[in-house]
Each structure stands twice: as C-alpha cells, then as structure tokens.
VEXPA-999665 format. One record per residue (C-alpha): residue in one letter; x, y, z. Coordinates in steps of 0.5 Angstrom, whole numbers, plus 2048, in hexadecimal, padded with zeros to 3 digits. Layout:
<rs>
AXYZ;...
</rs>
This chain:
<rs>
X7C48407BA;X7C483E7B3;X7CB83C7B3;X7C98367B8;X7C68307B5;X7BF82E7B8;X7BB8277B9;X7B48257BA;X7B38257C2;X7B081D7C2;X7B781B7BF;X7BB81E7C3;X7B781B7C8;X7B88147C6;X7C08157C5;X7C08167CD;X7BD8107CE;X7C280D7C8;X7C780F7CD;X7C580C7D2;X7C58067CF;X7BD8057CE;X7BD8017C7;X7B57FF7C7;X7AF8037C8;X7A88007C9;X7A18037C7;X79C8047C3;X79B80A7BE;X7958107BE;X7958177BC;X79781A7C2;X79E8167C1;X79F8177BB;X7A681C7BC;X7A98177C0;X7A68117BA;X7AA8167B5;X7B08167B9;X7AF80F7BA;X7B080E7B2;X7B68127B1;X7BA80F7B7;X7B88087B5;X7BF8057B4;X7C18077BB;X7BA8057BF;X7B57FF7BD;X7AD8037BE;X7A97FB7C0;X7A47FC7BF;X79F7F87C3;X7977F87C2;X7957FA7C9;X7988007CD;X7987FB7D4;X79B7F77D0;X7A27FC7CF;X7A17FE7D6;X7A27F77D8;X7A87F57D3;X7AB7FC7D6;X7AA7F97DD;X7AD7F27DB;X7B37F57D7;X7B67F97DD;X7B47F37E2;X7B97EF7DE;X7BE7F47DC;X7BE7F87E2;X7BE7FE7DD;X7B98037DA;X7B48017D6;X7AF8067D2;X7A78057D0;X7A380A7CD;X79B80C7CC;X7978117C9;X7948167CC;X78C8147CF;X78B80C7CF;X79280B7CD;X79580E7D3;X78F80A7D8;X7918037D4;X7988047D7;X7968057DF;X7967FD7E0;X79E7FB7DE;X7A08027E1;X79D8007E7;X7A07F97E6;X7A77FD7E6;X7A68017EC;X7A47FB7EF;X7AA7F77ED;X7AF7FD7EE;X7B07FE7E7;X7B38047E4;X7AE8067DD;X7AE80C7D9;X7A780D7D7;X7A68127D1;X79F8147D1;X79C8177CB;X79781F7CC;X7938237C7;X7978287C4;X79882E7C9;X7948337C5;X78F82E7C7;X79082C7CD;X78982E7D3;X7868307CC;X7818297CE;X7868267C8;X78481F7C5;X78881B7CA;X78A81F7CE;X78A8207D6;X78F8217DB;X79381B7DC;X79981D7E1;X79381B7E6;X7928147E4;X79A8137E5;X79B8177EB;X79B8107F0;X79E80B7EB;X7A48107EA;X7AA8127ED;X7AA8177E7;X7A581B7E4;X7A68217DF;X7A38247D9;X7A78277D4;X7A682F7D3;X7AA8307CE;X7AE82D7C8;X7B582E7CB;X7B382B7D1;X7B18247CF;X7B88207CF;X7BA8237D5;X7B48217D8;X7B581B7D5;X7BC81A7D8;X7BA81D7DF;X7B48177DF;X7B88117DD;X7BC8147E3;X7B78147E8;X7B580E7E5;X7BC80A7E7;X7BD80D7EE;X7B680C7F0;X7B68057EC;X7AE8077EA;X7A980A7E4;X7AB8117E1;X7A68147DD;X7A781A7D8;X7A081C7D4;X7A28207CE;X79E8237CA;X79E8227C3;X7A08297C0;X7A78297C5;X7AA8237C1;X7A98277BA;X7AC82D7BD;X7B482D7BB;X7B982F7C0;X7C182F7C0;X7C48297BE;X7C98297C5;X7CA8237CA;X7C58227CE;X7C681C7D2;X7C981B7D9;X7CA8147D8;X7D18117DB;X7D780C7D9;X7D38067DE;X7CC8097E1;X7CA8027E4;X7CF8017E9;X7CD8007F0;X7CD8067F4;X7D18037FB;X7CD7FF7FF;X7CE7FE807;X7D27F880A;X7D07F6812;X7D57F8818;X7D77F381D;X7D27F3821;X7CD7F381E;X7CF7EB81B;X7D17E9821;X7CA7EC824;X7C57E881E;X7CB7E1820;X7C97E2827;X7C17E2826;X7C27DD821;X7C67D9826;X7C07D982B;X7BB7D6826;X7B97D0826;X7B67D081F;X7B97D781B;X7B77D7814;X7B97DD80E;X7B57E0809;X7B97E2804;X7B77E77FF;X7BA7E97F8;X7BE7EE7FB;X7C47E87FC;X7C47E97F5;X7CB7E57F3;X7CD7E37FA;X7C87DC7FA;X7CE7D87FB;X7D07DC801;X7C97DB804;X7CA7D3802;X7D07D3806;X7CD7D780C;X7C77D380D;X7CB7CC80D;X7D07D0812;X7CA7D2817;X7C57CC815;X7C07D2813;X7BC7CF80D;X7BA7D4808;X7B27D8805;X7B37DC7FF;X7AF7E07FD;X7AC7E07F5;X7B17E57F2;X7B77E17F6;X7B57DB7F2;X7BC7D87EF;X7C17DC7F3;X7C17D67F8;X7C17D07F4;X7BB7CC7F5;X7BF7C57F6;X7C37C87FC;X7BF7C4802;X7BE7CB806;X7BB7CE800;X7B37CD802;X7B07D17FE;X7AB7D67FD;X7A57D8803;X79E7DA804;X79A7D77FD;X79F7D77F7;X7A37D27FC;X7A67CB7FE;X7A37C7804;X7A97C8807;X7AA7CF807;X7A27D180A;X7A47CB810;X7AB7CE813;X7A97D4811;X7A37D4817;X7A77D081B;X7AE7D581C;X7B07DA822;X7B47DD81D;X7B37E1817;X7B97E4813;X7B87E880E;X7BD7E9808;X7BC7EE803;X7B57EB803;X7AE7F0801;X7A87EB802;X7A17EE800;X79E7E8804;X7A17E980A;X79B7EB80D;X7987E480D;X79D7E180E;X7A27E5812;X79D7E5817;X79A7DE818;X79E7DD81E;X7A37E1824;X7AA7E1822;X7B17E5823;X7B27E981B;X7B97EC819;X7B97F0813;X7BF7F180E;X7BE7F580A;X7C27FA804;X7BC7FF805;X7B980380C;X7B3804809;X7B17FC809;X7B27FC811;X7AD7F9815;X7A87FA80F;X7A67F380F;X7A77F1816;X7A97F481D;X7B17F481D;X7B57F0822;X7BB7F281F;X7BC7F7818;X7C37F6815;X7C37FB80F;X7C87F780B;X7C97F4803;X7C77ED804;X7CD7EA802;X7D27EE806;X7CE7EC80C;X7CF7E580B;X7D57E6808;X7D77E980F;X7D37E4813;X7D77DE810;X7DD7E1812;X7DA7E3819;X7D77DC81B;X7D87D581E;X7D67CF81B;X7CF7CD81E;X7CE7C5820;X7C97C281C;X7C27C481E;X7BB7C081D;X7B87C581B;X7BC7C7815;X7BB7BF814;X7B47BE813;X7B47C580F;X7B87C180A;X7B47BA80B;X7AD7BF80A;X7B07C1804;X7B37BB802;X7AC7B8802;X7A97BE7FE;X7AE7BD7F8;X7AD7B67F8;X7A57B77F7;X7A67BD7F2;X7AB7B87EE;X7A67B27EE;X7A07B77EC;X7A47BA7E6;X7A77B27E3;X7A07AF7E3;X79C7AE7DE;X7957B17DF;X78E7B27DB;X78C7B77DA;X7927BB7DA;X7947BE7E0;X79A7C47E1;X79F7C27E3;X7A17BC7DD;X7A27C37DA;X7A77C77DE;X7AB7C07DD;X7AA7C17D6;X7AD7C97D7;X7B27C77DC;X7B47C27D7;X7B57C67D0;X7B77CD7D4;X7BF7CE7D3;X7C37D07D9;X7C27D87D8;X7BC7D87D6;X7B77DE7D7;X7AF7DD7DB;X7A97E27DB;X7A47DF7DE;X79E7E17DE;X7997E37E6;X7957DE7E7;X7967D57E9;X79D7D67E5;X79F7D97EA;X79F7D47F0;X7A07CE7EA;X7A67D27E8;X7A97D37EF;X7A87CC7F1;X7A97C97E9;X7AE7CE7E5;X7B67CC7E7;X7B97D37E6;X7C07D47E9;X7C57DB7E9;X7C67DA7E1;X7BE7DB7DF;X7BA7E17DF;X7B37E17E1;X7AE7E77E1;X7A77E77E5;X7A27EC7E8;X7A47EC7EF;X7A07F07F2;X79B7F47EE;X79A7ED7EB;X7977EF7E5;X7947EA7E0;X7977EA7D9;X79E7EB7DB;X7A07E57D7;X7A07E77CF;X7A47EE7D0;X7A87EC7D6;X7AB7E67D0;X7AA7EB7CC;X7AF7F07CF;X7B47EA7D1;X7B57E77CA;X7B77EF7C7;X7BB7F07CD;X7BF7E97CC;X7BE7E67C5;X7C37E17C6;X7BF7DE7CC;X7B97D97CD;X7B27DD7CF;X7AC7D97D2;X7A57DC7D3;X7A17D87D8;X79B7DB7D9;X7957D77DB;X78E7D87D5;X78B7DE7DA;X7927E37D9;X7937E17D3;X78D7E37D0;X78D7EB7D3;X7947EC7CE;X7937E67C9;X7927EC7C3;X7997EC7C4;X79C7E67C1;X79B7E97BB;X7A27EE7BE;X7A67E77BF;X7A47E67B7;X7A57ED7B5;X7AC7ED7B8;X7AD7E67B7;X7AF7E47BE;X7AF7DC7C0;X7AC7DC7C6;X7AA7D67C9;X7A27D77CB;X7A07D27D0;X7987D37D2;X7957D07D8;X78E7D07D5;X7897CD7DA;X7837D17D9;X7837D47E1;X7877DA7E4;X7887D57E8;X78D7D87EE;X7877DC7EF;X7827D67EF;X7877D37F4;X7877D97F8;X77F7D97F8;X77F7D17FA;X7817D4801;X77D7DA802;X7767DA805;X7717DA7FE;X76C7D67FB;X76F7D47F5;X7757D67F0;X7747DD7ED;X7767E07E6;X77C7DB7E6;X77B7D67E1;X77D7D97DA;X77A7D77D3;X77F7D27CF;X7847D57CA;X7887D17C3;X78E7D57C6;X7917D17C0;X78D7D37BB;X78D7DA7BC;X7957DA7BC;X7967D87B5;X7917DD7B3;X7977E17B5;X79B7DE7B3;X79F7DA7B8;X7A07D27B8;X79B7CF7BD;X7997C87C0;X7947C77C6;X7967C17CA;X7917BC7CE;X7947B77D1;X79B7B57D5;X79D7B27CE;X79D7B77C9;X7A17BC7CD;X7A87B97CC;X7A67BA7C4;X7A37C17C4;X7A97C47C9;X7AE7C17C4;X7AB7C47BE;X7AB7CB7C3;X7B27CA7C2;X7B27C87BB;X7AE7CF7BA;X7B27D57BE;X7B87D27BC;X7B77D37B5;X7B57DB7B7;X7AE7DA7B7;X7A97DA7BD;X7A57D47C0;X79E7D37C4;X79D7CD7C8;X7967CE7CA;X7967C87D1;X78E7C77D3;X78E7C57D9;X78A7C37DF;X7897C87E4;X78A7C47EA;X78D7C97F0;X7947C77F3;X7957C57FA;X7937CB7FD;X7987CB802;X7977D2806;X7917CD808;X7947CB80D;X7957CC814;X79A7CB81A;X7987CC821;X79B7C9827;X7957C682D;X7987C2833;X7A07C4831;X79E7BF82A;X79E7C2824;X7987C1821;X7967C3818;X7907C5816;X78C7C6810;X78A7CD810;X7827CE812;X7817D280B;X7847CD807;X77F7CB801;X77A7D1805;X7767D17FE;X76F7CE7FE;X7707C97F8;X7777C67FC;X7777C1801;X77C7C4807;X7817BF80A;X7837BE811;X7887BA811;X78F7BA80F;X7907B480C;X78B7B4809;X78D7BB806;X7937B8803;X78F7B2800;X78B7B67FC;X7907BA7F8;X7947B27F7;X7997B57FC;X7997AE801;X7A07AF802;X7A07B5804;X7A27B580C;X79F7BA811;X7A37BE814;X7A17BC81C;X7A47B5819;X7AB7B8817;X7AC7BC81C;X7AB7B6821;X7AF7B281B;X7B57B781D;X7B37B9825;X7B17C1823;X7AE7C282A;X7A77C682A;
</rs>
C-alpha cells in the first residue's frame, strides 16, 4: 500500500461529481464542512464554490439550475442550521422533479452522539425529501457514495442527500477511478408510443363530443407544433398548463391559456363548459378545484403509469409520449368540419387578448403592472432566460410575459416557495453566461433572499432584477378578498428603497413611479448588464388585483347557459360583493369583455 498514491477523501469525492459534468457548487461554509471546503480550494480550477449568503439560497439555485439544464446540480450546508436552511429549496426540487446532490456537513465521527456542538441526527429530517439518504461511514466510502447519489438522483429525478462527517473528508484514501459516469448519461431512457387502437379509441370519444378541449402538459416537451396541427385538424382548442407555457405558441388562436387562478378568461369559461377533457403529458396540482367543477368524459395520456387517475377518474388512459400520441393521431384522423365550439374559444380568447393588450399600452397613474411586463417584453432577447419568483408575477407572467420555444424560464411550481427569484437567476446566468436572465420578483419574495444581490456583485453577473413593490402580499390578499373574514389580515408589508439598498451592494438600481420613466429605466438596465454588470429596477406599483377570473361561474338553467359571479367573490368584510357580470367586468375597466352566454349564442354552442 505504500506504493500507491493516496488523496483526501473530499477531493476524490468532488472529481466524481467533475466527471459528471457538475461545474458549480452552492453554500455556505461551517466548521462542520471544512474537509469538503479544503477540497474546494485545491480543486478550484476545475469546480466553481458560489458562495451564496443564505443555505436556502444555494438549494434554491441548485433546484433552478437542474430545471433548466435537465442536469445534476449540487448545493451543500453545514452540519445543525446549515443542514435545516437547505429544507425549503430541496423540497422545491422534489416537488419539481429535479435531480439535487445535497452535501450536508456532520461533527467529526469521534464526536458524533457525544451531545457535540451542533451535532443531531440529520438522515431523519431528509427521509421524506429524499430519494436517497446516507451518511458516510468511513473515508473510502465518501466518493462512491457520492457517485451511487447522483445516480439515484438522475433515475429518480429527485434530492440525494449524502451527510458527511468532517474528519472522513480529511482521511487519505487511494488516488483510483472512483466515478461511474458514462459518455452521455442524459439520454432519455425510451419512452412508450400508443397502439392503434388506442388512437382510434380516444378519436371515436372525441368524435361523439360536442365541445372536447386538451389540457396540454410539459410532458409534450418539443412536440408543441404537432399539438397545433391536431388541435386545427380536430377543432380542440387548447389549455396549458403553467410549465407548458411557450411550448404552444401564444399567437396560435387555439392556444387559450392557462386554468383556475394564473389564467385567461377563455381557458377557466371553455374549461367548465367541455364534455371532454384530454390530457397531455399534463401534471395539474389544481385539479382538485377545477377538474371537478362539473361532470365531464376524461382521457389521459401519459408517458408515466403512475399518474393515471391521480386527478380525475379515467375514461380513457393511453400510456404513451405525448408527442408520439399525437404524432400517431394526425396520421390516424380525419379532418373535423368546422365546429362552433372551437369558434367561440378562439373569439373568448380573442376577446381577452384584446383586453390585456389595451391594459398593457396605456398610460396609467399611479403605476400598474402591466406597463412593465411591455417594458420586459420589449428589451428581452429572443433566447432570453426568466426566474420568476411565487406570488402575482406568476398570473402577471402567465398573462403578460411572451415567452416561445427559444426562452427559458424557471419558477416554483409546486412547492411555490417565495424567493426563487434571485437564486433561480443566479443558477441561469452560471449555467449560460452568454444569455440574458431576468429576475421578476414582487417586494414580499424578493425581500426573503435580497442579502443575495451582493452574490450577483461578487461574481459580477448582469442580471437584470425587476421588483414589483407594492407594499402587499398581494396574491394572498386577493386570496383573503374571497374568504369570509372581517378584514385583510397580516398582508400588508412596510415599504422598502429596494434601490437604495441595491447600490449598497453594489449594483446600479433605479425606482420607477410612473408609465413614462419605464422606457428610460429598462433602456439603462440594458446599458448596464451589457456592460457585464448587473442592474435593479425597483417598480412600485399599485396593488390592484387582476380580473380574477376563476370568479366566474358557468351553469346551464332552462337549457341556457347563464355565467355568474362566485358567491364568495369579495366575501371579505371591508369589500363590497358584486352580483352581476357586467358589472364585474366594469370594475376591472374590462367593458369589452363579452360574457360567455353572448358567445356561444354569437356562434350557436348549444347548452
């Protein structure tokens, strides 16, 4: 043995994950973690340490970089509060489905059940977010554990979690191949295409329907174009889902938008008026509200078993790619003659464009919303990359952001945990230096991570930081308006010069008030990142809700459709509760907003 040459454990450890292909790793040191920060320093030229100012932070950005990449990405906390400040952003990439290595730091062995500093049995807290969960035992064993955890990570497309405690990163093992990693280890395992009778089965149900429409999912992944051409082919408009947003162009006239709250008017009305529902590749963590707001027929396709009937009872399940299944039904169907149904859900949406355009191009005091997203919308490049934060960004973002195959974007779906946006644009700009990154966050998000500017500074990244700051939580006051409570409760927030606090940091920042300074402000955010550095605009806003459209509902009475206001609609004791309609509309300046009973007489959709 004294021939062979040896190296620290924590450095073999991390030319495992260099081999495959991991080239950043976010935390934040402590004592407990000091054999992997040693390794860190000797292997520098090879792995970037980013060295965020929060532990939740580095999850986070760990979660958003194996969003976008589809890659492994790897975050790390010291033993005690650095292991617990790493919950949230794990939990983000389970949620999400995104494969995380999480390396968590544990008192030296001698001193481990000794009531150490620091030191408490952590593989329990990370039983459920994990889908691997081990302690090293010994020095030897720490890179293959790492290899066997980023496998695992990749097959289950969750969070592995190795702890490791101090001393086995010091110990020396031998210098020999430790990795597993193959030539090309992101290569989709097959995926399963449907039979012919299965196509035919779902074209005769769609057949016999009188108003069919497809929920479309992420899972139709490049096949958006195909999709397009089936929905004309069969006269089924389409509803995406949030994560599906940009694989269906938004300017396709079937393209209704998103359900439930994040929504278009369009895609909640046809919605709760369709016979069929057919599902794409589509996970809907809303399905409970909206899947069962009335009796329909559902098919499901779907590349995973697991999924069927998860949200609704199954009349059909077709375990198949999504856009193999659509491939196969284009090449199995007849054209369908022009339906009205598919005539009023393109007029609906129509209609809601029309609306959202005029609310974007007007000139409003105090400053609204949306004027911003036409200010984003306008200096974003083509390929340009969005973290944007939970909160109203999210229904501002599905209704105002353009985003096509050729952006990438990256929110918390469905953990929704506030204060994605800084490390998601954090993990963006590393991942693709050449490309433009936004971070949209509204003022109660972004002040959960703001201490984390100061890493755009430190590693000088230009990003451009968009804050919507209107001294509310205001998706959760919009939330309060329709629930039966005396008043708003614990919403409203004190103000904040986001600005200020920027430069302090070191970063270029202006605030916005008004319509006409947005143009100067994006043009100089611009200016800024181009020159390499990174740039705040801190937009303070109103906070007016948008027309909340899951509010309305949709019933048949004497063989009419009839639409109604919710009964709950402003149930809040401070607001006054509207009954009808158009008087609805009137209040959100939505006048030419037509009601659904007026279209579908307009294009003879019988009840």
């Amino acid at each position: 043995m004294s021939d062979v040459n040896t190296v620290p454990a924590s450095v073999a450890m991390l030319r495992v994950l260099e081999s495959w292909g991991v080239k950043q790793i976010y935390g934040y040191p402590g004592g407990s973690f000091s054999s992997t920060m040693s390794a860190l320093e000797q292997e520098k030229e090879r792995i970037q340490y980013v060295q965020v100012r929060h532990e939740q932070v580095g999850a986070l950005a760990a979660a958003a970089e194996a969003k976008l990449t589809g890659k492994v990405a790897v975050t790390f906390g010291s033993a005690g509060p650095g292991a617990t400040n790493l919950l949230t952003g794990l939990y983000d990439a389970r949620e999400d489905h995104a494969p995380v290595v999480a390396l968590v730091g544990q008192v030296p062995s001698p001193n481990m059940n000794m009531n150490y500093f620091q030191e408490f049995s952590e593989q329990p807290m990370f039983e459920d977010v994990a889908v691997y969960n081990r302690t090293v035992m010994t020095p030897e064993s720490l890179p293959w554990v790492v290899d066997k955890a980023v496998r695992e990570a990749y097959k289950h497309q969750g969070v592995a979690v190795v702890v490791i405690p101090n001393d086995m990163g010091f110990g020396e093992i031998p210098d020999v191949e430790y990795a597993s990693a193959m030539i090309d280890e992101t290569k989709e395992a097959p995926l399963p295409d449907p039979t012919n009778e299965e196509v035919d089965k779902f074209l005769e149900m769609v057949k016999e329907a009188k108003r069919p429409l497809i929920h479309v999912g992420r899972g139709i992944k490049d096949g958006g174009d195909q999709l397009v051409e089936l929905s004309k082919k069969l006269q089924i408009p389409l509803v995406m889902t949030g994560l599906a947003k940009g694989l269906v162009p938004d300017e396709y006239e079937g393209n209704l938008g998103m359900a439930n709250r994040a929504a278009s008017k369009a895609a909640d009305e046809m919605f709760a008026t369709a016979d069929l529902v057919i599902a794409i590749g589509a996970d809907f963590p809303f399905a409970n509200l909206v899947y069962r707001s009335h009796d329909f027929k559902f098919i499901q396709i779907d590349a995973d078993r697991v999924q069927f009937g998860r949200h609704h009872y199954l009349d059909l399940g077709i375990w198949s790619d999504a856009t193999s299944f659509v491939e196969k039904a284009l090449d199995r169907s007849e054209a369908a003659p022009e339906s009205p149904w598919f005539k009023a859900a393109v007029a609906d949406m129509q209609n809601w464009s029309e609306y959202l355009d005029m609310l974007t191009n007007r000139d409003v005091s105090p400053l609204e919303f949306e004027p911003v997203y036409k200010h984003i919308n306008r200096i974003a490049k083509e390929d340009a990359i969005f973290s944007i934060d939970v909160g109203d960004n999210i229904i501002n973002s599905f209704r105002h952001l353009k985003l096509t195959k050729k952006n990438k974007w990256v929110i918390s779906a469905l953990f929704a945990s506030m204060g994605v946006g800084v490390p998601g644009a954090l993990a963006a700009k590393f991942n693709y230096p050449d490309r433009q990154v936004f971070n949209i966050s509204g003022d109660g998000a972004y002040s959960m991570v703001m201490q984390d500017l100061i890493t755009e500074t430190k590693y000088q990244l230009p990003i451009i930081n968009v804050i919507t700051s209107n001294e509310a939580l205001n998706f959760i006051k919009n939330s309060q308006a329709d629930t039966d409570m005396n008043d708003y409760s614990g919403i409203f927030i004190e103000g904040q010069d986001f600005a200020m606090s920027a430069k302090s940091m070191g970063v270029e920042a202006v605030t916005v008030r008004s319509t006409d300074e947005l143009e100067a402000a994006f043009d100089k955010a611009v200016e800024v990142t181009e020159a390499g550095k990174p740039f705040l605009i801190d937009a303070k806003i109103t906070d007016k809700r948008s027309l909340p459209v899951e509010d309305l509902l949709i019933d048949v009475e004497d063989g009419k459709w009839v639409e109604k206001v919710a009964p709950n609609y402003n149930a809040v004791g401070v607001m006054e509760h509207i009954d009808s309609v158009r008087d609805f509309f009137d209040s959100y300046d939505a006048q030419s907003l037509k009601t659904l009973p007026e279209l579908f007489e307009e294009f003879g959709v019988e009840a």
